[in-house]
TORLO-898093 format. One line per 4 residues: number of its first residue (from 1); their letters; for each residue z, y, x of C-alpha. Coordinates in pm, 1 decimal. Last residue first. Layout:
N
NUM	a	Z,Y,X | ...
END
This chain:
315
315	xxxx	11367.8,11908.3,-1075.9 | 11586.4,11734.4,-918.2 | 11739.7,11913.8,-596.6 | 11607.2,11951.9,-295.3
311	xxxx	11869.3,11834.6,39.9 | 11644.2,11732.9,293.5 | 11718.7,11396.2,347.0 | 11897.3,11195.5,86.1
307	xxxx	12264.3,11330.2,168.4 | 12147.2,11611.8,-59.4 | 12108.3,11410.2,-323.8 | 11785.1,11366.7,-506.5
303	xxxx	11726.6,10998.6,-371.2 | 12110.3,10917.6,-498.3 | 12013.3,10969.0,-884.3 | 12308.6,10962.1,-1077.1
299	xxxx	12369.1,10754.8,-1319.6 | 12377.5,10847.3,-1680.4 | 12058.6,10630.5,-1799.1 | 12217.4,10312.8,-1671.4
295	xxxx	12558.4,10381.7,-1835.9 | 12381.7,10466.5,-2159.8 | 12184.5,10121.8,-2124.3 | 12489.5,9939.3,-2101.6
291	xxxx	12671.8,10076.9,-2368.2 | 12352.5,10070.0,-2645.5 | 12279.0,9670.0,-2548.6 | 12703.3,9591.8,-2634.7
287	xxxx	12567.9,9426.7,-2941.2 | 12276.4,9241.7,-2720.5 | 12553.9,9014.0,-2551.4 | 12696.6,8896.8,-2870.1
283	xxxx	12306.6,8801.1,-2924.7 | 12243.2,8649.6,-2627.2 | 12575.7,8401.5,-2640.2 | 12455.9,8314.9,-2994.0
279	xxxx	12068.7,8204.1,-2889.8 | 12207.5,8031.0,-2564.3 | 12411.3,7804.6,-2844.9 | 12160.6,7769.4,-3063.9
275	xxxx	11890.5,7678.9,-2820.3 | 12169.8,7368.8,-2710.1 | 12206.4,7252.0,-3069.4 | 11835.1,7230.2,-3125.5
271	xxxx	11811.6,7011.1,-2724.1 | 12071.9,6778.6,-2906.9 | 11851.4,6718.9,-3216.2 | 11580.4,6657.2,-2979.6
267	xxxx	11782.6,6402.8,-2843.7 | 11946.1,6252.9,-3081.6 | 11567.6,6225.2,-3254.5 | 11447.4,6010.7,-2987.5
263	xxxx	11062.0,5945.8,-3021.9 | 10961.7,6198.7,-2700.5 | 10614.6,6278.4,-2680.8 | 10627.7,6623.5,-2620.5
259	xxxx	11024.4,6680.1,-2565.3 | 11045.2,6812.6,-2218.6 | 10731.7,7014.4,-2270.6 | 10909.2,7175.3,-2636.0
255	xxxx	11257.8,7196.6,-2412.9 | 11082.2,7415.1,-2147.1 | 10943.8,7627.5,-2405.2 | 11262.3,7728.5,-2600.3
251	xxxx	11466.9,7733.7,-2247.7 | 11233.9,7997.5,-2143.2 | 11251.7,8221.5,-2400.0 | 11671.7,8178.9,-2389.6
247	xxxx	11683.0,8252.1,-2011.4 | 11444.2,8558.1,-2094.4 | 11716.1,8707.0,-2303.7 | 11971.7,8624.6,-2092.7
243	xxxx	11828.3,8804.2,-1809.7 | 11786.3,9103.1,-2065.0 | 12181.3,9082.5,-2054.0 | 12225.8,9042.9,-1711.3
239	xxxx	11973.3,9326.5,-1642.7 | 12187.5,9574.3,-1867.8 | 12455.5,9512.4,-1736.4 | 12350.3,9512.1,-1375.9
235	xxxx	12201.6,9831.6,-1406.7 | 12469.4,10076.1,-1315.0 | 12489.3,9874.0,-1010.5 | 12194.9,9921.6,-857.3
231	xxxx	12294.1,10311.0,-900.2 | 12555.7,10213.9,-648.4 | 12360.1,10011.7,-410.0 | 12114.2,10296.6,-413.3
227	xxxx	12410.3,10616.4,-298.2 | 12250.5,10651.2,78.7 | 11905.5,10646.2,79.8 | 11708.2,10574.0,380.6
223	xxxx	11833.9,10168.6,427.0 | 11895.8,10149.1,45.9 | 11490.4,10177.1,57.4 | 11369.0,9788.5,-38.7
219	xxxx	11624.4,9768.8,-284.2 | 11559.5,10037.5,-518.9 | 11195.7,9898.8,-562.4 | 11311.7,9583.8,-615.4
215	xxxx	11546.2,9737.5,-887.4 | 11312.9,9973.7,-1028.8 | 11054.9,9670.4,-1056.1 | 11273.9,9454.4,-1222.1
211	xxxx	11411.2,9724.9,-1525.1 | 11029.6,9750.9,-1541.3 | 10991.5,9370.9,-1648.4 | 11312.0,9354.7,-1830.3
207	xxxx	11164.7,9642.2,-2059.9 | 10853.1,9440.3,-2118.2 | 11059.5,9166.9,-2260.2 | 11231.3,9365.7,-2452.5
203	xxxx	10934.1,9480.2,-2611.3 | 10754.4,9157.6,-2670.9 | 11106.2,9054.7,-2823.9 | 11121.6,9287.0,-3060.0
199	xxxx	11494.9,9269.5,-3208.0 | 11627.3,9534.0,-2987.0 | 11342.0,9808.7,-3070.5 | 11282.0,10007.8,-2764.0
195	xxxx	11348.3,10369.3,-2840.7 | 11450.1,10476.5,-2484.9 | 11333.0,10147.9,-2344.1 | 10995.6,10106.1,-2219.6
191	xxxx	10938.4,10484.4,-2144.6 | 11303.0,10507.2,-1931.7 | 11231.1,10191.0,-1746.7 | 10847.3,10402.0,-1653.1
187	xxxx	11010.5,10692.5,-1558.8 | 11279.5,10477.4,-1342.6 | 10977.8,10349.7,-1177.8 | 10782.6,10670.4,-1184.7
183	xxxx	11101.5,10859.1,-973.7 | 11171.9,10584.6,-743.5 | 10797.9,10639.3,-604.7 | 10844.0,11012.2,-571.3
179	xxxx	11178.3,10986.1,-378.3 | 10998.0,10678.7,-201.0 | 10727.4,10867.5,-74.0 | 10920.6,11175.4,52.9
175	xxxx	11136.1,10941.7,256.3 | 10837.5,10719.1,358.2 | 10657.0,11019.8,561.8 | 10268.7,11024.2,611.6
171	xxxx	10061.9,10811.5,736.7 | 9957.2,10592.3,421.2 | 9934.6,10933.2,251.8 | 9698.2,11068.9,439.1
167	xxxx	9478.2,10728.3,397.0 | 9560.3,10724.4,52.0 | 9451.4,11056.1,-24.9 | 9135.0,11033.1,174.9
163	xxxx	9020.2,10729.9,26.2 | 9065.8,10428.3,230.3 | 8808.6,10152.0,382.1 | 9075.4,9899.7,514.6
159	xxxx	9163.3,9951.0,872.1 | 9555.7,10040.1,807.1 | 9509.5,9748.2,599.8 | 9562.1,9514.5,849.8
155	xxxx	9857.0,9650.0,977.6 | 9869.8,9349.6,1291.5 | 10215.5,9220.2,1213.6 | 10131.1,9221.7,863.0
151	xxxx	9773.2,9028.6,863.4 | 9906.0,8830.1,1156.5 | 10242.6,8690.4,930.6 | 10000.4,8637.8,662.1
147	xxxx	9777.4,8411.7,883.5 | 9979.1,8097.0,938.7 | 10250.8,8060.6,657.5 | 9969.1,8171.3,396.5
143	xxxx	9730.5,7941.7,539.4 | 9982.0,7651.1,551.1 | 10088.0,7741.4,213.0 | 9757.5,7734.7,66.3
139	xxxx	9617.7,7406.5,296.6 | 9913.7,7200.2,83.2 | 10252.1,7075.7,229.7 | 10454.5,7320.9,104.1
135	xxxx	10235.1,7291.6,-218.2 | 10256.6,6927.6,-264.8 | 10668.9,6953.2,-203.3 | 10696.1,7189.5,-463.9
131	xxxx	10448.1,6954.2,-659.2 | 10699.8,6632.1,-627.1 | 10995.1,6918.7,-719.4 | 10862.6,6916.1,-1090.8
127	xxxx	10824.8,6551.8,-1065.6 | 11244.7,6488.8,-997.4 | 11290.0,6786.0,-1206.3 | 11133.8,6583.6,-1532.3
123	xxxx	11323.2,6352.4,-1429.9 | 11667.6,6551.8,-1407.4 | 11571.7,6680.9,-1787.4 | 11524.7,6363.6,-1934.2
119	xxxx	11868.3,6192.9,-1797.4 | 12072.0,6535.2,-1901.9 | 11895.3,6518.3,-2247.3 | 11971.6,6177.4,-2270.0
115	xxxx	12367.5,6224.3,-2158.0 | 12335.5,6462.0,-2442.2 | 12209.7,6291.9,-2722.7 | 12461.9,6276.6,-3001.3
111	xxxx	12615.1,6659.4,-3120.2 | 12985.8,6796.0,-3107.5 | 12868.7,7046.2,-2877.3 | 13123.7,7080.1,-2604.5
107	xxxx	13143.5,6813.1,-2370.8 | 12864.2,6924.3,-2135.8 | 12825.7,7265.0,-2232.3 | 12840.8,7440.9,-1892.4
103	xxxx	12603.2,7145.3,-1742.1 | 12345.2,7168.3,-1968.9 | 12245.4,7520.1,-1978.1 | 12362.6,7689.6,-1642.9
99	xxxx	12307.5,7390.4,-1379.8 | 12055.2,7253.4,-1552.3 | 11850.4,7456.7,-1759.6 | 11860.5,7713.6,-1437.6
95	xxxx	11724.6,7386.7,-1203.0 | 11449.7,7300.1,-1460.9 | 11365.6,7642.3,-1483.7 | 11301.2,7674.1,-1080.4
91	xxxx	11131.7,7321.3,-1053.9 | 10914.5,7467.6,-1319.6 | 10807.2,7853.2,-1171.3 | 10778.5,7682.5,-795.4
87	xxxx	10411.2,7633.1,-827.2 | 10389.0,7988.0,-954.0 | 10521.4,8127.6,-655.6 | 10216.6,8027.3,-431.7
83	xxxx	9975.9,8148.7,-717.6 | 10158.6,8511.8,-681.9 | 10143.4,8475.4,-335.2 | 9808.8,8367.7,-279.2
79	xxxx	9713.0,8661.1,-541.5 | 9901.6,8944.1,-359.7 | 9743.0,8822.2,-7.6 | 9411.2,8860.2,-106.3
75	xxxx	9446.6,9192.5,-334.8 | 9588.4,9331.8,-40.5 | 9311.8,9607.5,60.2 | 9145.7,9583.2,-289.1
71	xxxx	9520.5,9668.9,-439.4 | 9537.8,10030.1,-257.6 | 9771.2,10072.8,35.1 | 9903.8,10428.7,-11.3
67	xxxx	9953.0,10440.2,-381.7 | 9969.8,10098.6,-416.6 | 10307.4,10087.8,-214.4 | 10529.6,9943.3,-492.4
63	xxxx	10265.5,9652.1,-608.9 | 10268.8,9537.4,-272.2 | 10564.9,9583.6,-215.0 | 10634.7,9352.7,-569.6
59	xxxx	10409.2,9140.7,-466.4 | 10661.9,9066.3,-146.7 | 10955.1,9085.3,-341.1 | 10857.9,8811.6,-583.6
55	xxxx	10750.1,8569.4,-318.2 | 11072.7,8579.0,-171.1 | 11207.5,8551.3,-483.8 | 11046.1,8216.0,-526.1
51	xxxx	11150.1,8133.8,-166.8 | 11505.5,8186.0,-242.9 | 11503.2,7998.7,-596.3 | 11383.3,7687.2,-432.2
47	xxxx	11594.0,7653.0,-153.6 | 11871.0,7842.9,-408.5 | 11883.1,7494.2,-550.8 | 12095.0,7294.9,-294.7
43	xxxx	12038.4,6935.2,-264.7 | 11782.8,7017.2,-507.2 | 11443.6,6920.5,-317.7 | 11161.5,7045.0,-90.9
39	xxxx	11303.3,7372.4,-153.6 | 11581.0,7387.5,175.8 | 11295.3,7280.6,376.9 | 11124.0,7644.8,294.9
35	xxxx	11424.1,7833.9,286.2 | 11382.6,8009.6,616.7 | 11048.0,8012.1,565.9 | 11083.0,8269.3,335.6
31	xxxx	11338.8,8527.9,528.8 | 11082.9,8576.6,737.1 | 10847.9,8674.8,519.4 | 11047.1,8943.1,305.7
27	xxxx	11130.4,9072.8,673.5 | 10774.5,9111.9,721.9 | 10698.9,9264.3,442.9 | 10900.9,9517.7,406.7
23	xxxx	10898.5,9598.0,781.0 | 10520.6,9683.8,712.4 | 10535.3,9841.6,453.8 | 10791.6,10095.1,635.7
19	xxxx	10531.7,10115.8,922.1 | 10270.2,10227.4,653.8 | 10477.6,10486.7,496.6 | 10574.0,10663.3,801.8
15	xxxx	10870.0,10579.1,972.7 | 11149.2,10871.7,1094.1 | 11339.0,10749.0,743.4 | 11417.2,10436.6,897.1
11	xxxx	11347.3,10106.5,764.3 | 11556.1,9792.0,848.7 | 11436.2,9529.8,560.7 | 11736.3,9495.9,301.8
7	xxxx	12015.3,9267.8,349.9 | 12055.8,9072.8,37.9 | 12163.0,8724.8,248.8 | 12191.2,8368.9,109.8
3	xxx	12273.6,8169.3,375.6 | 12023.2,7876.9,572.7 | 12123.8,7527.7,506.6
END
């Protein structure tokens, strides 16, 4: 089994934007196929969870870097990674509703049904990880795992029609580039949830989403910026709680597909008691919302800092 590892790519603040793209994505690559046998089945669920991520940090370059490589240029490679990921999305949320919804409260609702629930979940997994193993196998994958590598390795969109801007900017340094970059994303976190109303779930929800994007986007340049581990870590609170969140949305629709069609009331009565449960632990967690976002809004910023580069201060 291959390790987990959060080792960032190896940029360098001498590369330009372009090359740093480039190492991005290529080291999000190669760590993917290392987990590729590891997903074809459950033995050991970060298989499936690594190359999901995998998948994740890649669109989410490409996503980061749109200001220098513009979407038409990897537009291709965005989508057949963002359909690629999606075949994992239920073998992934059968594995979370397993291992950290069923399995932590075996024994302790005092409800009927749960060795059902267990039984109805794990075969619903068993087909969930039948199309995993259709899509490793599929003429998608293979394509991806064949040309994507030469698309990268080869800076493809370094001979994209660009606009001036981008094509200036595509050359120029990454240090400058991610300062700026860093700056929107946090903008954007700070937008979504300075007034965000805690019982609106559409807005939480979209507050998770740029809370995810900062942090990839933090990730990828801890190699250039000393000080981005640590202001990573001024937003796991506030992450793990908007994980929850989403853990709780997504347990609510998984159990309605697990249940369509099924005539066992213990069960379904069971899967009630289990959404309850998730429900309570979220909202204990979303009374200490107010701490964890005022540590996340008073950390520093490390890619102002002198020991950033050239020493400017915020302005």
């Amino acid at each position: 089994m291959p390790k987990k590892s959060k080792k960032p790519a190896p940029i360098a603040k001498a590369q330009t934007v372009s090359e740093a793209f480039q190492a991005i994505l290529r080291h999000n690559y190669d760590y993917l196929v290392q987990w590729e046998q590891a997903a074809r089945n459950w033995e050991d669920i970060e298989g499936v969870h690594q190359l999901r991520v995998s998948f994740r940090r890649i669109r989410s370059a490409f996503s980061a870097f749109r200001d220098a490589v513009p979407k038409d240029a990897s537009a291709y490679w965005s989508e057949q990674a963002r359909w690629l990921a999606g075949e994992l999305g239920l073998a992934r949320d059968l594995d979370v509703f397993i291992d950290e919804g069923l399995q932590p409260t075996r024994g302790l609702l005092s409800l009927p049904g749960e060795d059902r629930m267990m039984a109805l979940a794990e075969r619903h997994r068993a087909e969930a990880y039948e199309r995993v193993r259709a899509m490793l196998d599929g003429d998608r994958y293979a394509e991806f795992r064949r040309d994507f590598p030469i698309w990268v390795d080869a800076a493809a969109w370094e001979q994209a029609e660009l606009k001036k801007r981008p094509a200036k900017r595509l050359h120029s340094a990454v240090l400058p580039f991610s300062r700026k970059l860093l700056d929107r994303l946090e903008r954007r976190v700070l937008e979504s949830g300075t007034h965000v109303d805690k019982r609106a779930p559409e807005q939480m929800h979209q507050l998770r989403i740029e809370c995810k994007k900062l942090r990839y986007g933090a990730e990828f340049f801890t190699p250039i910026i000393p000080g981005l581990n640590e202001f990573i870590g001024h937003m796991k609170g506030l992450q793990d709680l908007l994980g929850v969140m989403n853990d709780v949305a997504v347990m609510k629709q998984l159990l309605q597909q697990l249940l369509e069609g099924e005539a066992d009331a213990e069960v379904a009565q069971y899967a009630g008691g289990l959404v309850g449960w998730r429900t309570r632990q979220f909202h204990e967690l979303l009374n200490s919302f107010d701490d964890r976002w005022e540590e996340f809004t008073r950390a520093k910023h490390p890619w102002w800092s002198k020991n950033s580069g050239a020493g400017e201060s915020k302005a």
